[in-house]
N, C-alpha and C positions, 0 to 999 in steps of 0.2 A: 197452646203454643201458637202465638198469631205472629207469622211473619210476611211481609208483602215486596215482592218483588215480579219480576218480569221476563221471562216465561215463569208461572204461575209454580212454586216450590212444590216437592213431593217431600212429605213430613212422615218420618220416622219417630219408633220410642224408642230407648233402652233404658233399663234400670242398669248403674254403675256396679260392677262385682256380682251382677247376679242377673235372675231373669225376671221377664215379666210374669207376675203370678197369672200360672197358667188355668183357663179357664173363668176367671173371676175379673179380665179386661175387655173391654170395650174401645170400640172409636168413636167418634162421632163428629159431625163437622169437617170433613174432608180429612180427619185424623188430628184434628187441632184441639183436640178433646181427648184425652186418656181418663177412662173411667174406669175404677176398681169398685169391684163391688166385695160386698163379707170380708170387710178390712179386717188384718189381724195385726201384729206386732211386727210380724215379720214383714213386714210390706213396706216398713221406716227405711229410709235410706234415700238418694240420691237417683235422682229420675232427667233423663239426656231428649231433648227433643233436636231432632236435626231435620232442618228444612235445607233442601239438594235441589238445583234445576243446575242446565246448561253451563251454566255460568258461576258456578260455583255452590261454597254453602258455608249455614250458621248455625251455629249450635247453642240452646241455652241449659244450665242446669236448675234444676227445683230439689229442692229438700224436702222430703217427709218426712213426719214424725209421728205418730201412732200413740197416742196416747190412751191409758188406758186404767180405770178407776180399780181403786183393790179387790183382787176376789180370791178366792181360798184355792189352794194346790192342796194343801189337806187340813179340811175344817177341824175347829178343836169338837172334842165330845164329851160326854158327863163322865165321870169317874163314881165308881160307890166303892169304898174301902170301908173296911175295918182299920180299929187301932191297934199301931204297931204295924201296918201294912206298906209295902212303899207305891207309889205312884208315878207314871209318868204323865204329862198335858204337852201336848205336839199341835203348834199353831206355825204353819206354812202357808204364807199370802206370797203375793206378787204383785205388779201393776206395775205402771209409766208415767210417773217418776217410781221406784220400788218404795213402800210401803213400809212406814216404820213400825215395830210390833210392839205394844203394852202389855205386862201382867195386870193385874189389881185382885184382889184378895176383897172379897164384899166392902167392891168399890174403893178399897185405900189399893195405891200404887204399891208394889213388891218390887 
């Protein structure tokens, strides 16, 4: 958040409908730097910096987005049945964008 004016701006954060995750931000730069660190999902949203002196003040907004590769909520696992037995296979992912799910049956799609 670089803004230049005269008397010298005092720069605030806020994240829009929520806080700033607590514990995991940083400043830096006279506060012209908002650093998160151990980013999660929940950190996506709409980020307000407001530079304030004497003379008034400007505000810009930043968009996050948190992306985030597929990873298992609950992995699938082997099954061993007998015949005549019934079964269930429970495959729950997630990710950002969400994660489309395949069956296949030794490799042919089901």
């Amino acid at each position: 958040c670089f803004c230049f004016s005269r008397p010298t701006p005092v720069i605030r954060w806020i994240k829009e409908g929520g806080e700033l995750p607590a514990n995991r931000t940083f400043f830096e730069n006279f506060k012209k730097t908002l650093k998160i660190i151990d980013v999660s999902e929940a950190d996506s949203g709409n980020y307000k910096c407001i530079a304030r002196n004497i003379l008034g003040s400007a505000h810009h907004v930043i968009s996050v987005t948190v992306k985030a590769a597929p990873y298992w909520i609950t992995a699938p696992r082997n099954l061993v049945l007998s015949p005549g037995e019934d079964g269930t296979l429970i495959c729950r992912a997630n990710g950002n964008p969400k994660p489309s799910i395949s069956w296949l049956a030794n490799g042919v799609p089901i």
